[in-house]
C-alpha positions as CSV (number, residue, x, y, z in Angstrom):
1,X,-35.6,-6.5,-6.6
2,X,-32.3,-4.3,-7.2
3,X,-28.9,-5.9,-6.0
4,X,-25.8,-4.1,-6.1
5,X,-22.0,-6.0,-6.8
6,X,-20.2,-2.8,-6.1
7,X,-17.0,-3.4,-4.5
8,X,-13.6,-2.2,-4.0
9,X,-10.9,-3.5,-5.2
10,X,-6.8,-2.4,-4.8
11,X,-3.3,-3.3,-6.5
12,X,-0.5,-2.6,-4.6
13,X,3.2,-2.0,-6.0
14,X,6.3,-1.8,-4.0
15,X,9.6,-1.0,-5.8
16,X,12.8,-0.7,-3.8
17,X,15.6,0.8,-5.4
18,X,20.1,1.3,-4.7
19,X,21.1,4.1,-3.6
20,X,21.7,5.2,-7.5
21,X,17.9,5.0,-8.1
22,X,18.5,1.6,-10.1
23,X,15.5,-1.3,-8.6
24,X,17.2,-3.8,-7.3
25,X,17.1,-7.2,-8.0
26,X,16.1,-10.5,-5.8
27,X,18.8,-13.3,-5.7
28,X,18.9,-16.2,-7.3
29,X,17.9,-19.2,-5.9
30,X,18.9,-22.4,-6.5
31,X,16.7,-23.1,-9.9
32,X,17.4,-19.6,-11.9
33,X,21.0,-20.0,-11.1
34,X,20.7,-23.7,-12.6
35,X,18.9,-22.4,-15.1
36,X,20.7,-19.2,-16.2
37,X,17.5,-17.0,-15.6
38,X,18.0,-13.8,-15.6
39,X,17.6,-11.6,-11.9
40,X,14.2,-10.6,-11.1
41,X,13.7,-6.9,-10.1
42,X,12.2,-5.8,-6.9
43,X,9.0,-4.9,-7.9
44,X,6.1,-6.5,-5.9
45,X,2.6,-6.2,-7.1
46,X,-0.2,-7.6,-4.7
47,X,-4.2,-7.0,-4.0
48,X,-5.2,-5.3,-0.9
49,X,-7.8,-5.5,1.5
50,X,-10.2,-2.8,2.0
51,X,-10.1,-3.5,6.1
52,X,-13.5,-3.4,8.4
53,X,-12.4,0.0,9.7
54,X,-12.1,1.3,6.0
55,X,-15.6,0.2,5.0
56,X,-16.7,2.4,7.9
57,X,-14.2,5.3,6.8
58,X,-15.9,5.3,3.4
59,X,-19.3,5.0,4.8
60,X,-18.0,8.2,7.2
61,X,-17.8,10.0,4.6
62,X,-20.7,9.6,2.2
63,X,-22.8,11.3,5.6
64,X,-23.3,15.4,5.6
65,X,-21.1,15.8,8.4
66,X,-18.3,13.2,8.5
67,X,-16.4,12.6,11.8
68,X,-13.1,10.6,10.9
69,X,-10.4,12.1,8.7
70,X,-10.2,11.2,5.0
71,X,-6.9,9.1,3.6
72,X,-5.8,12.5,2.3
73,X,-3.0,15.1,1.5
74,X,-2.8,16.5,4.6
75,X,-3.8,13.0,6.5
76,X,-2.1,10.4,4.4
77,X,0.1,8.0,5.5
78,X,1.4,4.5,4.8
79,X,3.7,2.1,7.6
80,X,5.1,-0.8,6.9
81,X,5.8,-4.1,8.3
82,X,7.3,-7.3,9.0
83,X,4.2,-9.8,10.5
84,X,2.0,-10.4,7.4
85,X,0.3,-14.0,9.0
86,X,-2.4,-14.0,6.6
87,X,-5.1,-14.6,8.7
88,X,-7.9,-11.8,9.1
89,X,-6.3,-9.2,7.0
90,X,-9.8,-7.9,6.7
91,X,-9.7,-7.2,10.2
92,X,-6.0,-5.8,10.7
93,X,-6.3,-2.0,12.0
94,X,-2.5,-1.2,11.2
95,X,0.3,-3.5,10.2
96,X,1.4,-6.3,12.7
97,X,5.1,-5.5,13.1
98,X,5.7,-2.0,12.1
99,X,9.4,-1.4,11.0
100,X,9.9,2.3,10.4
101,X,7.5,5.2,11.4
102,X,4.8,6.4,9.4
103,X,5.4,7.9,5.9
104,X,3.5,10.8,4.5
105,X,1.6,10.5,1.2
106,X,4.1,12.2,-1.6
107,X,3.3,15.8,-2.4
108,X,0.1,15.5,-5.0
109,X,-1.5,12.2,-3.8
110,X,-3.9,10.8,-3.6
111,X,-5.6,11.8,-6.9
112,X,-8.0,10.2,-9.3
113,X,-6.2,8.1,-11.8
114,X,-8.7,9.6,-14.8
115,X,-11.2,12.5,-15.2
116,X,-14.2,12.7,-14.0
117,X,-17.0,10.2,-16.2
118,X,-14.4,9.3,-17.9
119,X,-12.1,5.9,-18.1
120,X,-10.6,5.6,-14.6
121,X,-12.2,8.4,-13.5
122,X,-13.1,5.8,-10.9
123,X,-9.6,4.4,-9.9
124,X,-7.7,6.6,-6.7
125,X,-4.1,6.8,-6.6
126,X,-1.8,7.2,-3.4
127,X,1.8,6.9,-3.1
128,X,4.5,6.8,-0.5
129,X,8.2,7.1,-0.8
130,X,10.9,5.8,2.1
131,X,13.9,7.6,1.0
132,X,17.2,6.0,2.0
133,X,17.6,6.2,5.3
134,X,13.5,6.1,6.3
135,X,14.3,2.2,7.0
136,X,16.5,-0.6,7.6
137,X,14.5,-4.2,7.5
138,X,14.7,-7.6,5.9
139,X,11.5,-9.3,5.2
140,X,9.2,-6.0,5.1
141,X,5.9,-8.3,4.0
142,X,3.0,-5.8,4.8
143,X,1.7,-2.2,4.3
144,X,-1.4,-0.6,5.7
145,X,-2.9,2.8,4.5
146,X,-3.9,5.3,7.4
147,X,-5.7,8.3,8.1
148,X,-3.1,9.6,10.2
149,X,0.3,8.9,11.9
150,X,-0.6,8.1,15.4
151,X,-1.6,4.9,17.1
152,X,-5.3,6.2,17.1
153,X,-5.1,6.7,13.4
154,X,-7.3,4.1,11.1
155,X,-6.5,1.8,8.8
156,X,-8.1,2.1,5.5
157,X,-6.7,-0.8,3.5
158,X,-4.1,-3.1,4.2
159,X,-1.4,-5.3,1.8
160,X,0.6,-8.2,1.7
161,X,3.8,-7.9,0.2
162,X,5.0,-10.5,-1.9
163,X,7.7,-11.7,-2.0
164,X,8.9,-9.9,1.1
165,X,11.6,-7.2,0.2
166,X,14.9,-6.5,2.1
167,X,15.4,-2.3,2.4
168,X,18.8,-1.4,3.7
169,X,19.2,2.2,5.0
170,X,20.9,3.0,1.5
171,X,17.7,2.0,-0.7
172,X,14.8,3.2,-1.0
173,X,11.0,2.1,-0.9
174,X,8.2,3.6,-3.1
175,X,4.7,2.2,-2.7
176,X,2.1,2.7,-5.3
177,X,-1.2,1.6,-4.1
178,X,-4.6,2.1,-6.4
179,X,-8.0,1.4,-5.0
180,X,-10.9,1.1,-7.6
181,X,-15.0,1.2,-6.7
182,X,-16.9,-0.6,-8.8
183,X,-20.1,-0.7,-9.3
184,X,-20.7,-3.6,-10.8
């Protein structure tokens, strides 16, 4: 008997930055103050969830004529949100509370993090950048990768984001996401 452990796996990476283009930095609580530690930057890194829809995206389109749109150039898009509850991620179609509207993938994404055969030649990048502006939300705690930017579009993976970020409408939000298949 043959058994397969392939799997998908993603890292997400939020960074929100002034409206200089310098990350910003969290607050200090209570116990960094005390303890003279220095600010931490805004820069969230998180796994993701490959959702129930995005098995069947993936599955779409290993078939000779596929039928749903790929997470692509031309339909990319990420939305974020403010209702991460943490239960059934796996079965989220979009984000919970959506703050903002829909943000293209930047120009050149997604691409393959490698070459082909070679070391990360399995790993697929996507980003999205809010410029200042795009939003205007405290406690933005979830991100979903779509195949589109309507309310039929599908959800491919979704994120927690954590800790929660705060984006005025002078900052912006770029969101690196990189999904890996593994076949082992």
């Amino acid at each position: 008997m043959i058994t397969s452990k392939g799997k998908f796996k993603g890292l997400v990476t939020v960074t929100v930055r002034d409206c200089n283009g310098h990350i910003k930095y969290y607050k200090n609580g209570f116990w960094r103050s005390l303890l003279r530690l220095p600010h931490k930057p805004m820069i969230t890194k998180h796994h993701n969830t490959i959702t129930t829809i995005g098995d069947n995206l993936i599955a779409d389109l290993m078939i000779s004529n596929p039928t749903q749109n790929k997470v692509d150039a031309t339909n990319g898009y990420m939305l974020v949100g403010t209702g991460w509850t943490g239960s059934t991620p796996k079965n989220n179609t979009s984000v919970n509370t959506a703050t903002g509207t829909y943000k293209k993938l930047d120009s050149g994404f997604p691409k393959i993090k490698g070459s082909f055969g070679a070391a990360n030649g399995n790993v697929v990048l996507y980003r999205a950048s809010f410029a200042a502006g795009d939003l205007n939300a405290n406690g933005i705690n979830e991100v979903a990768l779509m195949n589109g930017n309507t309310a039929a579009s599908k959800c491919l993976a979704y994120a927690q984001i954590t800790p929660s970020v705060n984006v005025t409408s002078a900052d912006s939000l770029q969101i690196d996401w990189q999904i890996t298949v593994s076949g082992s």
